[in-house]
C-alpha positions, 0 to 999 in steps of 0.5 A, spaced: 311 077 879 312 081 873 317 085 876 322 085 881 323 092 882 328 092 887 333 089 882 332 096 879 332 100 884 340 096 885 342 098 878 339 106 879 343 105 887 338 110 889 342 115 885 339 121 882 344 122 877 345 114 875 336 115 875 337 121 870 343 117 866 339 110 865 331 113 865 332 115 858 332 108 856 328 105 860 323 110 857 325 109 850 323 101 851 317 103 854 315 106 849 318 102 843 315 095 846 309 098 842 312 097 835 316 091 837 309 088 839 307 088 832 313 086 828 312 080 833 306 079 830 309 080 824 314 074 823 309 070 827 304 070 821 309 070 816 313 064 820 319 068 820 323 063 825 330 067 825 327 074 826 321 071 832 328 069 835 332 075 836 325 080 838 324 075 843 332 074 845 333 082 845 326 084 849 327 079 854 335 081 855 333 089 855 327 087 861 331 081 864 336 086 866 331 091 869 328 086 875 322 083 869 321 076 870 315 072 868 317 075 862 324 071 861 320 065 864 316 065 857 321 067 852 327 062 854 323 056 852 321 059 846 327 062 844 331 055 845 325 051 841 325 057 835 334 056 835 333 049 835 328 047 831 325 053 828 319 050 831 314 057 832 311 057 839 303 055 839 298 060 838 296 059 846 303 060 848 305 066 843 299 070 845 301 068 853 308 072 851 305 077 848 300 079 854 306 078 859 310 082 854 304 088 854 304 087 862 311 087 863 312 094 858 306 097 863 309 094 869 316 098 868 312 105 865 307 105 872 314 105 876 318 110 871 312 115 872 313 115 879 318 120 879 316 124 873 310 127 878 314 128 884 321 132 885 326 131 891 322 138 894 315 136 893 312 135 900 310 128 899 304 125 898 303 121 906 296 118 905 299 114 898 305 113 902 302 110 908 298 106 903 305 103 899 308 102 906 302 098 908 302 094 902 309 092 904 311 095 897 318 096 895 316 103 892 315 105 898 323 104 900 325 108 893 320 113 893 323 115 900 330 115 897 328 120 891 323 125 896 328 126 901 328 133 901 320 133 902 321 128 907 326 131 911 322 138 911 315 134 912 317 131 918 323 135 921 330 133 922 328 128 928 322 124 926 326 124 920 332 120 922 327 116 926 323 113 919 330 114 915 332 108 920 325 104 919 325 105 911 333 102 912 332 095 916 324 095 912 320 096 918 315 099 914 310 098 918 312 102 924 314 108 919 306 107 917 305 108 924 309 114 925 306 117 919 299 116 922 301 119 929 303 125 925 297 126 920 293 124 928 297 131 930 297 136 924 289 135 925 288 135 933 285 128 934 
């Protein structure tokens, strides 16, 4: 698993204001993993232990605090080995990190952009929904929270209560289910 976007979803606290706080910077990392892929390779090749060590240490830190985790499994021993000894990981090894970094950085964008293309007015997008809710996705649970407004307009005050309880003890599939009654309704099946 790259990610365990739950752990994001407790720092935002399903806040808007703390998401429009802390998604600049998550922003901002996305985007300078890019450069910060390329001075790895950098010190890689030039066999800069020191400077391997602190990009390594810095972006598993930035992602680790985010919910990334396969990325901190590889990078720690790294670390540890390039800190001790100053030994470079093997290519195979480094190559690994780079791909999972790469992986990581796309993994917290795609997240991200969820909630550039849907505003808390929007009428939500129920046919994705109800995928995300098959899937037993944990999107699913934060992007109810952040199109609240669409959702209590798209279902009325009363279904509404009804999936806001379902969404709240993870009964995913008995929101799919509500969802799919409704749609069912709306096209006179």
């Amino acid at each position: 698993m790259l990610f365990n976007f739950s752990v994001l979803e407790q720092i935002i606290g399903f806040s808007q204001d703390a998401f429009q706080h802390l998604s600049p910077a998550m922003t901002q990392l996305v985007r300078s993993t890019s450069a910060e892929l390329q001075n790895l390779k950098q010190c890689y090749q030039n066999k800069d232990a020191k400077a391997l060590e602190y990009l390594m240490h810095k972006l598993r830190g930035s992602y680790a605090t985010l919910g990334a985790t396969d990325l901190p499994e590889l990078s720690r021993p790294m670390e540890q080995a390039l800190h001790q000894s100053g030994q470079l990981p093997g290519v195979e090894a480094f190559a690994l990190y780079l791909e999972c970094l790469e992986q990581t950085s796309a993994a917290l964008e795609l997240w991200l952009n969820q909630f550039e293309h849907n505003s808390d007015t929007d009428t939500p997008d129920v046919l994705q929904y109800i995928q995300y809710l098959e899937a037993s996705d944990m999107q699913a649970y934060s992007l109810f929270q952040q199109q609240r407004a669409g959702w209590i307009h798209y279902l009325g005050a009363d279904d509404f209560v009804l999936m806001e309880q379902e969404m709240m003890t993870l009964n995913f599939m008995a929101a799919a289910e509500r969802l799919k009654r409704l749609i069912s309704k709306e096209s006179g099946l």
